[in-house]
C-alpha positions, 0 to 999 in steps of 0.5 A: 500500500505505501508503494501505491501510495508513492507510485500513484497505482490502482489498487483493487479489493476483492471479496467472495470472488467478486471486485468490491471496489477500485481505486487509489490508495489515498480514495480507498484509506477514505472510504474504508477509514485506515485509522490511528487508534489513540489509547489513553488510561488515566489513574483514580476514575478522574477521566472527567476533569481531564478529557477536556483537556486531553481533546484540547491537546489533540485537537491542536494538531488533529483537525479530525478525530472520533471518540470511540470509547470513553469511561471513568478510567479509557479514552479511545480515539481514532484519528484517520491517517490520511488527515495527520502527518506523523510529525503531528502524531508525534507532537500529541504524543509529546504533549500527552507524555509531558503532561503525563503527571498533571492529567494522571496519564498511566498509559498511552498506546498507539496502533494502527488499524490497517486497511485490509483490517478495516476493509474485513470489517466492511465485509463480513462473510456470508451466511453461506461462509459460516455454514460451510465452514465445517465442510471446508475443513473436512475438504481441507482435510481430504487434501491432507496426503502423509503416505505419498508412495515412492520407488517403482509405484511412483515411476509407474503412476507417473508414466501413466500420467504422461500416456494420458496427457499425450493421449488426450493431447493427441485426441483434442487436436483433432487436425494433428489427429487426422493427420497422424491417421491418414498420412500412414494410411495413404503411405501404405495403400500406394505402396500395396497399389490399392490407391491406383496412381500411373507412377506406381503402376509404371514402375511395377510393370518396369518390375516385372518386365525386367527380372532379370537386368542388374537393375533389378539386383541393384533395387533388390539390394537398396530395398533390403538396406531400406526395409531393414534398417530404417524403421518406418520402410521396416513397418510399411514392409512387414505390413505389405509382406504379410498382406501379399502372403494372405493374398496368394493363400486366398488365391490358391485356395480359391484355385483348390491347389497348394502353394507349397511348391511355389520356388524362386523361379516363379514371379513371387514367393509365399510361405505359411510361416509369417514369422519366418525370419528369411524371406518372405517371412517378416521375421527379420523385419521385426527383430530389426524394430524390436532392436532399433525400439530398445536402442532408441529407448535406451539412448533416449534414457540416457540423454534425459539423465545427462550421462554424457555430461556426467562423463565428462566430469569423471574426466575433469577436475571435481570440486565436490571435494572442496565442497566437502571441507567446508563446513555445513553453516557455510554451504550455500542454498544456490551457488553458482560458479563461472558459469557458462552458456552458450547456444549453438556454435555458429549462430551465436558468437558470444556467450548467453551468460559469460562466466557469472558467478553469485551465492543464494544463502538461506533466508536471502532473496536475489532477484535477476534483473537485465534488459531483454535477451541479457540472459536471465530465462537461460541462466534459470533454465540452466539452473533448472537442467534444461540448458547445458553448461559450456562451462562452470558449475551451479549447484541447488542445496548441495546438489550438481544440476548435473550429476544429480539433476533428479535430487536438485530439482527435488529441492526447488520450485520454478514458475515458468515465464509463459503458461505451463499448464496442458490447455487441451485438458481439463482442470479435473485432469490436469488436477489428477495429472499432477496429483499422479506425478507428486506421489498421491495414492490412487485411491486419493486421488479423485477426493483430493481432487474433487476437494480441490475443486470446491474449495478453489470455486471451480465446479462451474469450471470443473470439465473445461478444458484449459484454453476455455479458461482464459 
């Protein structure tokens, strides 16, 4: 308040939900009455001889005042902040304290009531407030969550919550859907030549025409290499295999004669073993996805848990036995040390953050302000492990965010700079999404949730998805 004061802004009150009102500070503290409360106490029940002259001394330096109270011993009188300076204060104080013996003062206090206390006064809660409260604290408890579960179950449950939002992510956006569904589709309907187009149909005829050219052995090799090794030929092969050897069955079973002697010299091969791995079983095709899915899996795993990184640091000096002698009180919350980051090689010639150094101890604030593009999304993100370091180190409670990435994040929190939250789920499930991942239980899931959403005010907004919200 007293930067608005000084500043000059707007300042809005709110109550239940709704704007109560808006308006300077100055037009708020006269409307709602931020006040001085002046508390006098006198000795031996004499507070008539002398409240006159009490409200004298005020009165020569408050033009405004209100007696709220007034017995045989108190006097309580509230002065509005914004009509008294605080030099004025001061002299009422003064000449009360100096008068002290003469008026039989035997206590004065001040105090301020504030404009949020004032403003509270103004607005009582409802009827309904009182009558829910109860229920709120049942809902409060409800969200209450001591046995979080860890290990393999929180992995497994966190997984889930990943399969789900990209299920539902993936369903909403219904032209990224579509697209998903019939690109493949047309794919492999014009390599099995059931969307007949004149390119396929002269390339398979130039197929059949010359078996026996070199560029018929040449194609043979540049297919096996293509179907085998890169995974979307593989698929489009084992499906297109399997529908030519359930083709030429039907066939030889309509012309009630077997196929068993069908050999390499006939225009195609066909076998009753699908999974035989030689041709023209999809065997091989098969073993190279299943080898290629765990590989990818497998390297994919690895660049998440920044193994190269940490590599790299079994190779180069370690402060960690620096950060070891020192004592525990020293140790700071954040350290940062030369810290480098560089994006790209050639798009940028100079560093994003140059050699930058500072410490966060406990009980500080730091705050990172720059012009934009000086740096400071990066450094953060950096602190955050999503951005490598080209040099320094940067350490969260003790933790390298590089070597121990998963237990420095756990100490921290991070806003984003931009909207961070799914917009294609609902709140339901985007609630349930992130109870899912902070380790809640399944079965307490969904009473926490539904907890959640009463006591946030959201049941009208419950089943929206998050886009709608804005």
């Amino acid at each position: 308040m007293d930067e608005a004061d000084t500043l000059g802004d707007q300042v809005i009150l709110m109550a239940q939900g709704k704007i109560i009102d808006i308006g300077s500070s100055r037009e708020l503290k006269q409307k709602y009455g931020e006040v001085l409360n002046l508390h006098i106490a006198v000795r031996d029940s004499c507070l008539d001889q002398q409240k006159s002259t009490i409200i004298e001394t005020i009165a020569r330096f408050a033009e405004k005042y209100c007696i709220v109270k007034c017995d045989e011993k108190t006097l309580h009188i509230q002065l509005e902040t914004y009509q008294i300076s605080w030099d004025s204060l001061a002299e009422i104080c003064f000449h009360l304290d100096q008068s002290r013996t003469d008026l039989h003062i035997s206590r004065l206090s001040v105090n301020i009531t504030s404009l949020d206390d004032a403003f509270q006064q103004h607005v009582k809660p409802s009827q309904d407030d009182v009558q829910h409260a109860p229920r709120m604290d049942a809902l409060i408890e409800r969200l209450r969550v001591v046995d979080q579960i860890n290990g393999m179950a929180l992995f497994c449950q966190q997984f889930q919550a990943m399969v789900a939002k990209k299920f539902f992510l993936s369903v909403r956006r219904v032209l990224m859907l579509m697209t998903q569904i019939a690109v493949p589709l047309v794919v492999i309907g014009l390599g099995l030549g059931l969307i007949p187009t004149c390119g396929t149909a002269a390339l398979t005829a130039m197929s059949f025409e010359n078996q026996q050219s070199q560029l018929r052995a040449i194609e043979r090799d540049i297919s096996e290499i293509l179907t085998t090794f890169i995974p979307q030929f593989a698929f489009s092969k084992t499906v297109m295999q399997y529908y030519t050897n359930r083709l030429m069955e039907d066939q030889c079973e309509r012309m009630n004669r077997s196929c068993t002697g069908v050999g390499s010299d006939s225009l195609m091969k066909i076998t009753h073993n699908y999974l035989e791995y030689s041709y023209p079983g999809v065997g091989r095709f098969l073993c190279c996805l299943a080898i290629q899915g765990a590989t990818l899996f497998l390297l994919l795993a690895l660049l998440e848990a920044n193994i190269w990184l940490k590599i790299k640091l079994l190779f180069s000096p370690s402060k960690d036995i620096v950060q070891r002698a020192r004592p525990n009180i020293s140790r700071p919350l954040i350290a940062v040390e030369n810290l480098t980051i560089r994006l790209g090689k050639q798009t940028y010639s100079k560093p994003v953050v140059d050699e930058m150094s500072f410490e966060v101890r406990p009980g500080e604030c730091a705050c990172i302000v720059g012009a934009n593009g000086a740096g400071k999304t990066s450094l953060l993100r950096s602190l955050c492990g999503q951005l490598p370091l080209k040099a320094g180190m940067a350490r969260i409670a003790d933790y390298d965010v590089i070597s121990n990435r998963s237990k420095a994040l756990k100490q921290i929190g991070f806003c984003p700079q931009f909207d961070a939250l799914p917009e294609f789920l609902t709140v339901m499930q985007c609630l349930g999404m992130f109870a899912q991942i902070r380790g809640i239980p399944r079965k307490k899931i969904q009473p926490a949730v539904e907890a959640a959403v009463i006591l946030l005010k959201l049941e009208r907004h419950a089943f929206k998805q998050i886009r709608h919200l804005r």
